[in-house]
C-alpha positions as CSV (number, residue, x, y, z in Angstrom):
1,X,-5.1,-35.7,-8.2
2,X,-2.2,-37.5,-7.2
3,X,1.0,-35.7,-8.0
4,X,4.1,-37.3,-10.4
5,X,7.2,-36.4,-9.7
6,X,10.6,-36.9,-10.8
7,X,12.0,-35.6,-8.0
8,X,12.6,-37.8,-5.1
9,X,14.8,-38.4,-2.3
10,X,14.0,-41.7,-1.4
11,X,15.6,-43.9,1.7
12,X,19.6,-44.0,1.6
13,X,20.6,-47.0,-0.5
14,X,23.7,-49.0,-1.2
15,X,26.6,-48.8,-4.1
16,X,29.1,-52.1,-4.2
17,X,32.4,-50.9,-4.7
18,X,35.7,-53.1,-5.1
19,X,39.1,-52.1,-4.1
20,X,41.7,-50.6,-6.3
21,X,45.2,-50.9,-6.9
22,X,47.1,-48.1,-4.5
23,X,49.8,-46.0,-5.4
24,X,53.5,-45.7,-4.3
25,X,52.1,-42.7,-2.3
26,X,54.3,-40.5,-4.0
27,X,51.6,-37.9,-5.3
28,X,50.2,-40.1,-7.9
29,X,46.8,-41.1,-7.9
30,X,45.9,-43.5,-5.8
31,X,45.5,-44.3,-2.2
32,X,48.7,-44.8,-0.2
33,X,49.9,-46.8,2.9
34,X,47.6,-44.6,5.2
35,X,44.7,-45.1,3.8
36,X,44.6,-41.4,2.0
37,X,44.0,-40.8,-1.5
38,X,45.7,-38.1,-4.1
39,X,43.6,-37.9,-7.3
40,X,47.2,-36.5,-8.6
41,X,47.9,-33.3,-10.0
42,X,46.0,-34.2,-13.3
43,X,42.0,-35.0,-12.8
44,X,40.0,-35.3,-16.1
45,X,36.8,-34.5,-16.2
46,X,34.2,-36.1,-19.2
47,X,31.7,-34.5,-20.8
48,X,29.6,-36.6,-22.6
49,X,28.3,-33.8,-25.6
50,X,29.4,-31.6,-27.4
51,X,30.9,-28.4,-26.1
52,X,28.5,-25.4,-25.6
53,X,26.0,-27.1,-25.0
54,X,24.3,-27.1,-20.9
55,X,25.6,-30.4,-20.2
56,X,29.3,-28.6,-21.0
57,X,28.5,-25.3,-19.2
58,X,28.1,-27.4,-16.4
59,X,30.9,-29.8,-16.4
60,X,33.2,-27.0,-16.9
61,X,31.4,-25.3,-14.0
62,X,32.0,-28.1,-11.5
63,X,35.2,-28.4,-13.2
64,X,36.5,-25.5,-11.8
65,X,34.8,-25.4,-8.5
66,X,36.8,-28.7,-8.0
67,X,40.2,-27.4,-9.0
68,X,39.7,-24.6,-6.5
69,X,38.4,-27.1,-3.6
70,X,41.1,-29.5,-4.4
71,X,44.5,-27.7,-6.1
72,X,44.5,-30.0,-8.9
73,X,44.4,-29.2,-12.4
74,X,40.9,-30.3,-14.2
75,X,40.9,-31.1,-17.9
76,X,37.4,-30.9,-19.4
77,X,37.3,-34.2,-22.2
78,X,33.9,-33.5,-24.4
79,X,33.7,-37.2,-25.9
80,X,30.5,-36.9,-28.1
81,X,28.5,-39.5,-29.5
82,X,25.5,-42.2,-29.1
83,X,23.4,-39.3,-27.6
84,X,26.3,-39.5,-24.8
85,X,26.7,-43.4,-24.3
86,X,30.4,-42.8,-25.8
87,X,31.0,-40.8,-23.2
88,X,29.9,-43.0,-20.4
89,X,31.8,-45.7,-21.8
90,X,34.6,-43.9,-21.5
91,X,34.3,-43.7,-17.8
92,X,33.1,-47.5,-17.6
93,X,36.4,-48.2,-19.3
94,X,38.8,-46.3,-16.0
95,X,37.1,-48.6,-13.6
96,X,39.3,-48.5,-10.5
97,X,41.0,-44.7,-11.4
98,X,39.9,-42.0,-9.1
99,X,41.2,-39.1,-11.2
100,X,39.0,-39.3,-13.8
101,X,35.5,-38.0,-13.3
102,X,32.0,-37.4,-15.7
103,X,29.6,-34.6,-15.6
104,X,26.3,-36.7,-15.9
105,X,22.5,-35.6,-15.8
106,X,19.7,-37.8,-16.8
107,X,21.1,-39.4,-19.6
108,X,22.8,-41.8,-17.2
109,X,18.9,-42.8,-16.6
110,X,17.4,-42.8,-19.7
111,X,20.2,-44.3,-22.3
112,X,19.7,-48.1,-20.7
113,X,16.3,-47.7,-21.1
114,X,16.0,-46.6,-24.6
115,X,19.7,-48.3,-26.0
116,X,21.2,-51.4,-26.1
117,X,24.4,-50.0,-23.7
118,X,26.2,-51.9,-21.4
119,X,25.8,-49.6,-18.4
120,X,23.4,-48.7,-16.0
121,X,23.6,-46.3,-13.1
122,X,24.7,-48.7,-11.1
123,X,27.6,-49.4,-13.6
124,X,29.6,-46.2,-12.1
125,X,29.7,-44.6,-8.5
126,X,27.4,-41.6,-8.2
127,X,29.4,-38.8,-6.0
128,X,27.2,-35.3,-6.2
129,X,23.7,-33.9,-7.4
130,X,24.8,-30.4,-7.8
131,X,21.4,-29.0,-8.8
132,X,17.9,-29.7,-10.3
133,X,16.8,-28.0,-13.5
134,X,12.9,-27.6,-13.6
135,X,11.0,-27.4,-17.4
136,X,9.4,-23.9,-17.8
137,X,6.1,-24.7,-20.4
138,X,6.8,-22.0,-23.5
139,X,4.9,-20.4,-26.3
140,X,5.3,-18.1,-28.7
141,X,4.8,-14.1,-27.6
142,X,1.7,-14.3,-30.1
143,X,-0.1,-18.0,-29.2
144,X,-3.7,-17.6,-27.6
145,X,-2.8,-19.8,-25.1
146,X,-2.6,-17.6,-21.9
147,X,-1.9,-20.6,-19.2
148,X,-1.1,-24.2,-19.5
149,X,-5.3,-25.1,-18.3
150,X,-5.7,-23.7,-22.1
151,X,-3.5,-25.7,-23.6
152,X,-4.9,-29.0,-22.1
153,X,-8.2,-27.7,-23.0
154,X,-7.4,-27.6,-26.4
155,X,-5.8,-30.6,-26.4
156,X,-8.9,-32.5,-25.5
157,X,-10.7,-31.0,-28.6
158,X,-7.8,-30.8,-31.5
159,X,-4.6,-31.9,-32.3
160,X,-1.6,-29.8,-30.8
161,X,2.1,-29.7,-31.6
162,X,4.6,-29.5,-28.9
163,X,8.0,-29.5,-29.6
164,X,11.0,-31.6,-28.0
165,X,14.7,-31.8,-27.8
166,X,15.1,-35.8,-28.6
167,X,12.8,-38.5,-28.4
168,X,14.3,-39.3,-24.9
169,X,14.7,-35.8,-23.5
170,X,13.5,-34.5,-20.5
171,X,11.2,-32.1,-22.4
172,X,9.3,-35.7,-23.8
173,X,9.4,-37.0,-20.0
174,X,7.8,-33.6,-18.6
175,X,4.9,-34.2,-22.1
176,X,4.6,-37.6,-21.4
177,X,3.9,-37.4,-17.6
178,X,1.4,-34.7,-18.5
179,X,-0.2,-36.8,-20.8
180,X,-0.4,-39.5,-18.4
181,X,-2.0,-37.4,-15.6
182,X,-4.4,-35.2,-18.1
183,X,-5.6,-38.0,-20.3
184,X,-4.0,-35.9,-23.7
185,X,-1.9,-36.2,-26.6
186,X,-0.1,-34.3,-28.1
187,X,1.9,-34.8,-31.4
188,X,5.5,-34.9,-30.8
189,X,8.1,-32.6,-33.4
190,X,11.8,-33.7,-32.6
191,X,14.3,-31.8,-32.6
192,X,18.2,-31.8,-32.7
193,X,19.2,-29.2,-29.5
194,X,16.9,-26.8,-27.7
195,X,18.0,-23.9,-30.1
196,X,15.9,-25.5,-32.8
197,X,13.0,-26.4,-30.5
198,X,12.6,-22.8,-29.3
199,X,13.3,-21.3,-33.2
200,X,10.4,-23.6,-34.0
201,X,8.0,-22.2,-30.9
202,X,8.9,-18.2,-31.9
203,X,8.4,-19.1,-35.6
204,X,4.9,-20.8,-35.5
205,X,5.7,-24.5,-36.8
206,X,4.7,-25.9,-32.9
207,X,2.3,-24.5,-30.5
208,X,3.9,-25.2,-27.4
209,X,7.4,-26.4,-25.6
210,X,9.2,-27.2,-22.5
211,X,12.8,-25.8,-21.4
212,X,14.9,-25.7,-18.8
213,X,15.3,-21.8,-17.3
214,X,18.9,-21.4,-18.9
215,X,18.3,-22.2,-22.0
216,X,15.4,-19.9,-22.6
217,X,16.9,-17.1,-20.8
218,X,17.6,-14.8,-23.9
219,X,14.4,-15.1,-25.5
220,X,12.1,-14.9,-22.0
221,X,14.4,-11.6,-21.6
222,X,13.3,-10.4,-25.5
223,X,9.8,-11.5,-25.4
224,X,10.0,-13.5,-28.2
225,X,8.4,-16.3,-26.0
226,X,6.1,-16.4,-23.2
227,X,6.5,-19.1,-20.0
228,X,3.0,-20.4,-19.1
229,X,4.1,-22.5,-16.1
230,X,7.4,-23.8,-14.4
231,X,6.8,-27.8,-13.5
232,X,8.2,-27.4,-10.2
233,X,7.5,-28.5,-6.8
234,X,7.5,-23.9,-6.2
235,X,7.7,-20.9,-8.2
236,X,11.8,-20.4,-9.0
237,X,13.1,-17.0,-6.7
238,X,14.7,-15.6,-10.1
239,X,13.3,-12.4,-10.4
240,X,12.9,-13.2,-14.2
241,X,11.3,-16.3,-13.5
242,X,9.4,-15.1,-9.9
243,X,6.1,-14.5,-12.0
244,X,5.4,-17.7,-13.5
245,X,3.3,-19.7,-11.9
246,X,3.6,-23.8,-10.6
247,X,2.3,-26.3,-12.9
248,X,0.2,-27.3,-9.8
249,X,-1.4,-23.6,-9.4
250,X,-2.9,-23.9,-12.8
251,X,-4.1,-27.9,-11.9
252,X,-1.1,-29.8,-13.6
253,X,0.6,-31.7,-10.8
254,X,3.4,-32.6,-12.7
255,X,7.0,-32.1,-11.5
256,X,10.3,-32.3,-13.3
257,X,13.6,-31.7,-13.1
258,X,16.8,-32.6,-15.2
259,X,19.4,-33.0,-12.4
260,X,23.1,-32.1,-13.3
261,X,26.6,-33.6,-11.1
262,X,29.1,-35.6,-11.6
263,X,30.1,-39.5,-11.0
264,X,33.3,-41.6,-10.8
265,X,34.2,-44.7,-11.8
266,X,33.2,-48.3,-11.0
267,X,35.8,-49.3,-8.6
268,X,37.6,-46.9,-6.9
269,X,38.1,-47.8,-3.8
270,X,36.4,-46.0,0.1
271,X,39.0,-43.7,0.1
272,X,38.9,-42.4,-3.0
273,X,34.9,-42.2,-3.0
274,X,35.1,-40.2,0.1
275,X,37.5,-37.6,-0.9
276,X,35.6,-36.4,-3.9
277,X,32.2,-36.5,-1.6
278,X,34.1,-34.4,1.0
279,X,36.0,-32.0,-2.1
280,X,32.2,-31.7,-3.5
281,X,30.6,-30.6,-0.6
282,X,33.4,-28.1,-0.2
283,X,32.5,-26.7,-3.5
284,X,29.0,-26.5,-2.7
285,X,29.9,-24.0,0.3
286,X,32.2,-22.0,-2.5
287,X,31.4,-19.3,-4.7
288,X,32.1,-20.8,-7.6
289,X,29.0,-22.8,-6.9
290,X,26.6,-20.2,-5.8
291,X,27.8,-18.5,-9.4
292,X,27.1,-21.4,-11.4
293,X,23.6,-22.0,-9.9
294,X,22.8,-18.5,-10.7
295,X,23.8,-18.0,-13.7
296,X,22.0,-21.4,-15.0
297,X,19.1,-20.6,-12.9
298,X,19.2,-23.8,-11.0
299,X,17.9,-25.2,-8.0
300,X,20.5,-26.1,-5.7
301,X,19.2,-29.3,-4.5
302,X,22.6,-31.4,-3.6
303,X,23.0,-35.0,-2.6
304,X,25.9,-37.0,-2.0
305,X,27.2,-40.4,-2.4
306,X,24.2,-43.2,-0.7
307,X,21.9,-40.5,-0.7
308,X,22.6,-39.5,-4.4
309,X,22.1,-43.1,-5.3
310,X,18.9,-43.2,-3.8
311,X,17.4,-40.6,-5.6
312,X,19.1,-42.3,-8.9
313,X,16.7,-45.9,-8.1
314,X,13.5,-43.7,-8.0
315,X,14.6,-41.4,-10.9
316,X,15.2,-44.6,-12.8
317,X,12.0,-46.0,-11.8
318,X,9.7,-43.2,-12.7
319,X,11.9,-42.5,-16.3
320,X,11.2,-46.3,-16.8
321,X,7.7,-45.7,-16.5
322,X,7.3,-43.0,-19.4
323,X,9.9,-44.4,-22.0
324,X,9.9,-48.0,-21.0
325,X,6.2,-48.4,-22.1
């Protein structure tokens, strides 16, 4: 079978940037006479839903990793709404200022596909892929399904429930490619947030869902579900999750991954650019990243700046495929 996969690398590609104003070099932010730039002593740093939520974990996460890395002080904005196109807009509308920054994950991809918003990936300028967060395929501690082969079984013979976490999350990309590749359906149940989906899976009203690691962490611990596969590329090193098999073991050659990082403004100029690629890979080397990798259950599968907007085109292309259609 020929494998789908959301996760790409892809050959380095190209972001247009145009210059921006420069600072008196006194410490503001801005780039001064020597071509250096000073983000200032105040960075912000947009989240673009609502606190608590994994989006927020990790924007606070990189947050902090960046105040160590860079000695500024990071304020974390959550500026909720439009399924996070307010808080994109946001950052469209400090084109040119290097000291605000967004904590973006696929969202960035799949909101000019689905809504009628005035940005596109290309609209901002992509600094750091922190990590990749692979679905894990759920049921409830009860269900008869004992590996994801049963459930596409079934499938073919009656009608199953699988519950997502928005019409455009990547839980309904990871059903959607599956579908694609193992000729299926399966009737959709939406959701608000990923609580509800898994309340739905341990209480019987869906047979099945998909999750990323850290949100099902609690209930994989209790037993109140039980994974079936993990749709990535190998089985996750996490000794809770070391057990559960690849998608592909069990014949589904489907890989996904939400990614999770963080983006600047349209408009800042080289310098600025380059200092928060160099201050990201720093983090990356810190402990603060190691810690918030862990204790999300990531994979820490980084890319920077050209590269990170080459994986963005093919990410783009393949969500395009599943909810442009």
């Amino acid at each position: 079978m020929k494998r789908r996969s959301l996760v790409t690398a892809g050959a380095l590609g190209t972001l247009g940037l145009t210059l921006a104003a420069c600072s008196d070099g006194n410490g503001s932010n801005g780039t001064n006479a020597d071509g250096e730039f000073n983000p200032g002593n105040r960075v912000t740093m947009i989240v673009p839903f609502s606190a608590g939520g994994g989006s927020d974990i990790a924007g606070r996460a990189i947050a902090a990793g960046l105040e160590e890395v860079t000695g500024s002080t990071i304020t974390v904005e959550n500026r909720v709404g439009g399924s996070g196109a307010v808080g994109y807009s946001g950052l469209m509308n400090a084109e040119g200022d290097g000291s605000v920054l967004l904590a973006s994950e696929t969202a960035l991809i799949t909101l000019p596909i689905v809504q009628d918003v005035d940005f596109t990936y290309e609209s901002f300028t992509p600094i750091m892929k922190a990590g990749e967060d692979f679905n894990i395929v759920v049921v409830a501690a009860d269900s008869p399904f004992q590996s994801i082969s049963d459930v596409i079984e079934a499938a073919k013979t009656e009608q199953l429930t699988a519950a997502v976490s928005g019409s455009t999350g990547p839980d309904h990309i990871a059903w959607s490619l599956i579908e694609q590749e193992q000729d299926i359906t399966l009737e959709r149940v939406t959701f608000e947030s990923s609580s509800e989906v898994l309340a739905a899976v341990m209480g019987g009203h869906v047979q099945v869902a998909a999750s990323s690691p850290g949100e099902l962490i609690g209930q994989l611990e209790s037993g109140d579900v039980r994974a079936l596969c993990a749709l990535a590329p190998e089985r996750y090193e996490y000794e809770l999750l070391a057990d559960i098999p690849t998608g592909a073991e069990e014949g589904v050659n489907v890989t996904f991954a939400q990614w999770r990082g963080f983006i600047a403004p349209a408009g800042i100029d080289d310098a600025a650019r380059e200092y928060w690629i160099e201050k990201a890979k720093e983090y990356e080397q810190s402990t603060a990243y190691a810690e918030f990798i862990e204790s999300n259950m990531l994979q820490p599968a980084t890319s920077y700046g050209d590269d990170f907007v080459a994986y963005l085109k093919e990410y783009s292309a393949d969500v395009e495929s599943v909810l442009g259609s």
